[in-house]
N, C-alpha and C positions, 0 to 999 in steps of 0.2 A: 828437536822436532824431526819427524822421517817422514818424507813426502817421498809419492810415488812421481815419477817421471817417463815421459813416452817421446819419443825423437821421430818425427817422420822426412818421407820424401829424405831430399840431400840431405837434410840433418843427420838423418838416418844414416845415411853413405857417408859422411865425414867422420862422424865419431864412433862409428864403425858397431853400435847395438839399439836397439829398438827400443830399450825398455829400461831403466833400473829403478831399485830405490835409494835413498841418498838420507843418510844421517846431519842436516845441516849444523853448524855452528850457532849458538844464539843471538851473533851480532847479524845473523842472513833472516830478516823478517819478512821482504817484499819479491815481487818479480825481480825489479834489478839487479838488488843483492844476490838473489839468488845467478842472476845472469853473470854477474861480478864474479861469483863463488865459481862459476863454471868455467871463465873465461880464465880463471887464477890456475888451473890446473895446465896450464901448457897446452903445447901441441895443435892437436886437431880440436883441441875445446878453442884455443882460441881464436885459431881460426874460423870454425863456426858459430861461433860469439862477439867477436870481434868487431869493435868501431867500425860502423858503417855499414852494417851488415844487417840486411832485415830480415829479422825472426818475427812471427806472430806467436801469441803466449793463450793460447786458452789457460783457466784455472777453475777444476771440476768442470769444464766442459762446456764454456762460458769465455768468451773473447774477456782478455784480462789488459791492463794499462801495468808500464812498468811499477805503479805506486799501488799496485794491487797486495793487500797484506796474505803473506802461505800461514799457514795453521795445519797444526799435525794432523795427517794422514792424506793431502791434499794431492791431488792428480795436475799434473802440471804436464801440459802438452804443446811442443814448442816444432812450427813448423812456415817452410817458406812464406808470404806471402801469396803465390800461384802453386798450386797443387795440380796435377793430373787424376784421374778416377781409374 
């Protein structure tokens, strides 16, 4: 499945792009996993991923729970809890 992905605010500034899309594994079906999937890549992913850490997850543009099931072509947008305008 390849979902599209958008990172704002810090998110944005930690893993250093705005945007991508991402070919997931078949065993990554939900938010979590998919956060799982993100935080497995090292670095500044897991740092911005990371236990303890509050991400909000829209999914297609829609406040999402981590048991939210992704389906291909799915816009997944992952940002602070407090945002600025």
């Amino acid at each position: 499945m390849r979902i599209k992905l958008l990172y704002f605010a810090s998110l944005r500034e930690t893993v250093g792009t705005a945007r991508e899309s991402l070919e997931l594994p078949a065993a990554v079906s939900t938010v979590a996993g998919l956060q799982e999937h993100l935080r497995a890549r090292g670095s500044t992913w897991a740092q911005a991923f990371g236990a303890g850490r509050a991400v909000r997850v829209a999914l297609d543009q829609v406040i999402a729970g981590p048991d939210s099931a992704l389906h291909d072509g799915a816009e997944v947008a992952f940002f602070p809890p407090v945002t600025g305008g």
